[in-house]
C-alpha positions in Angstrom: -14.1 -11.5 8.2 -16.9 -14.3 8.4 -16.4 -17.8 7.9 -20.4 -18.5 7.0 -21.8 -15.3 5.9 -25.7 -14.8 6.2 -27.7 -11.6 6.6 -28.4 -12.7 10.6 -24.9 -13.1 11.3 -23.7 -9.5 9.9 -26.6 -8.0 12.0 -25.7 -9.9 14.8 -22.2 -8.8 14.7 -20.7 -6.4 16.7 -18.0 -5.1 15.0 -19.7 -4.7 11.7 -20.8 -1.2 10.7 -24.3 -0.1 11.2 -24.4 1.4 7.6 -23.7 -2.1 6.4 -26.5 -3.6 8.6 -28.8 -0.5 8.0 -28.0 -0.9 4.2 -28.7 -5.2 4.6 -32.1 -4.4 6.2 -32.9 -2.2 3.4 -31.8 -4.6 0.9 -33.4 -7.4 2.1 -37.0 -5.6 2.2 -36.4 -4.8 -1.7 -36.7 -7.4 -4.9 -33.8 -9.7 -4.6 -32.5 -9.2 -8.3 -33.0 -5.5 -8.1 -30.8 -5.6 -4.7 -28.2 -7.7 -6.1 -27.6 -5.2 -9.2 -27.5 -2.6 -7.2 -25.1 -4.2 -4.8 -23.0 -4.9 -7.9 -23.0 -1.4 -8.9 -22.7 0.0 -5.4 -19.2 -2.0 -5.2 -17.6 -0.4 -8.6 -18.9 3.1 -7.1 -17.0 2.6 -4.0 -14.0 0.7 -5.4 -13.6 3.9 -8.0 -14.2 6.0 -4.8 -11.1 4.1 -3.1 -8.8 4.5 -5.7 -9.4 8.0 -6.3 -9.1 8.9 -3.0 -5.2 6.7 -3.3 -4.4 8.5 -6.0 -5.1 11.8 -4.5 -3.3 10.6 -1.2 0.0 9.7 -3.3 0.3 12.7 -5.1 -0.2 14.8 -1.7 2.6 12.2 0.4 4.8 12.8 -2.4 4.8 16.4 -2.1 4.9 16.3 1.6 7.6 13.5 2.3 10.5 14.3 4.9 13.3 13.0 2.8 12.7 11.6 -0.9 15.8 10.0 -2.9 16.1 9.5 -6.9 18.0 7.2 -8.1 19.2 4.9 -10.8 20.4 1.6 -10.0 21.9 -1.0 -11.9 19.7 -4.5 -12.3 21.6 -7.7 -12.1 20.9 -9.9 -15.2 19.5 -6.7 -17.2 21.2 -4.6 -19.7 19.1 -1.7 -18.3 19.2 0.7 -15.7 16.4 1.4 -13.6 15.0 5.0 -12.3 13.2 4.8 -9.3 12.5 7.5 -6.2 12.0 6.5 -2.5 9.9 8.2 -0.2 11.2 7.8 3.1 9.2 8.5 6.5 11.1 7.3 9.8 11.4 7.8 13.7 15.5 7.2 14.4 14.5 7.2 18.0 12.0 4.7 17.6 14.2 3.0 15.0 10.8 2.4 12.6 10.6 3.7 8.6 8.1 3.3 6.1 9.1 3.3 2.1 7.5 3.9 -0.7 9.3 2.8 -3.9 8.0 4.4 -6.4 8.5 3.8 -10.4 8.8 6.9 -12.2 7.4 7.5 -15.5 10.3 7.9 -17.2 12.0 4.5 -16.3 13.9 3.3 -19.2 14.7 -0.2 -17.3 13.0 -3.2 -15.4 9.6 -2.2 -13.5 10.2 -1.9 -10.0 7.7 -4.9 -9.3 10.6 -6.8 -10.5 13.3 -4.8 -9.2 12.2 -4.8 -6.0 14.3 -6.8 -3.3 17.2 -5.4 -5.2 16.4 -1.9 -5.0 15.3 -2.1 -1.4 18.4 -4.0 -0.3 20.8 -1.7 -1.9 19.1 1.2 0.0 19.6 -0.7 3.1 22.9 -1.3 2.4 24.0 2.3 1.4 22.8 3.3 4.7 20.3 5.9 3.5 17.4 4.7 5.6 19.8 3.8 8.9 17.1 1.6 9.8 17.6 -1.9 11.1 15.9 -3.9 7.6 13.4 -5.9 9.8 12.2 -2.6 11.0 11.1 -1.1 7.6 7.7 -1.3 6.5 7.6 -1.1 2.5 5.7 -0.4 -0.2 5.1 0.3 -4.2 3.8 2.6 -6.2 4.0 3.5 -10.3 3.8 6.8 -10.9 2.4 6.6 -14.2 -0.5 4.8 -12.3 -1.7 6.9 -9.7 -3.9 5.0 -8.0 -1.6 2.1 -7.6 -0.2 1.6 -4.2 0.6 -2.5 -2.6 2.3 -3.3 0.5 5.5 -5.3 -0.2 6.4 -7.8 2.3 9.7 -8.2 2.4 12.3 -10.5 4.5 15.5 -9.8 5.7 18.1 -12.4 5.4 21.2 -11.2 6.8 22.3 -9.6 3.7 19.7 -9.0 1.3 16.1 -9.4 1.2 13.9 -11.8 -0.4 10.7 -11.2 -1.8 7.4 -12.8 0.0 4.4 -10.8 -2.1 2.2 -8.1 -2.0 -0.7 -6.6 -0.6 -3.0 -3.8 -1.7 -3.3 -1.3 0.5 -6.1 1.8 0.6 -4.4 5.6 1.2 -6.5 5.1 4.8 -4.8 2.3 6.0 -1.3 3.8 4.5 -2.1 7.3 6.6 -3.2 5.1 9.8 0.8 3.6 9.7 2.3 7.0 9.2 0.2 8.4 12.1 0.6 5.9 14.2 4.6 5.7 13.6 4.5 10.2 13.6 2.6 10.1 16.6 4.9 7.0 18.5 2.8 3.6 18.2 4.6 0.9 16.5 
């Protein structure tokens, strides 16, 4: 967000939000140590906040999801079977999805962090998306962890894809992608 960050330049920006500048004022007029701890403490408040608010999110998608599979599907290279459900949101005219891939509790084989470019090829390929793969925005959840939820990024190449990492997301910006791709803005 800032290469150099300094108090003048976050109250200098325009784009930053005036609580945070209201809040930096404030801080600044206090006793350094006592701002700091608070700080400190302010940011575990508000990262707890975050996740509880995720959790609650992916509990309410789940129930609300337009088409959501369950599977098991075999690994390569494990002696296990995996159980894993996908919650599937997509605009056919538009030609977009977003995934979730979600662990379920009671998966007796590899974790789907793992699994992952496996299980999401093999969906592409059974057709049960009918999404062109570059087109598919995906991500993971563990069901047993409720306020888990990272963006996978994924790339197609021609027949499978190949894992490029992960990215936590927050609920908000998960909702932002479904509205936008609900209400037509890819």
């Amino acid at each position: 967000m800032y290469n150099v960050v300094t108090a003048q330049t976050i109250l200098n920006d325009p784009t930053a939000h005036q609580w945070l500048k209201e809040s930096l004022i404030n801080a600044l007029a206090c006793d350094s140590v006592d701002a700091l701890n608070d700080a400190e403490i302010l940011t575990e408040v508000l990262k707890d906040h975050n996740e509880d608010v995720t959790a609650a999110a992916l509990v309410e998608l789940n129930k609300q999801s337009a088409e959501t599979h369950t599977a098991v599907y075999p690994v390569p290279g494990s002696t296990h079977t995996g159980k894993y459900s996908a919650c599937i949101v997509k605009d056919q005219e538009m030609g977009l999805a977003i995934v979730i891939l979600i662990e379920l509790k009671d998966n007796p084989g590899m974790s789907i962090t793992n699994a992952y470019e496996h299980i999401a090829s093999l969906i592409v390929k059974e057709g049960i998306i009918g999404i062109k793969p570059e087109n598919i925005v995906w991500f993971e959840h563990y069901e047993d962890k409720p306020k888990s939820l990272d963006k996978v990024h994924l790339k197609w190449s021609g027949d499978r894809y190949v894992m490029e990492g992960w990215t936590p997301v927050t609920y908000e910006r998960l909702k932002t992608m479904l509205h936008d791709l609900i209400n037509k803005k890819p």
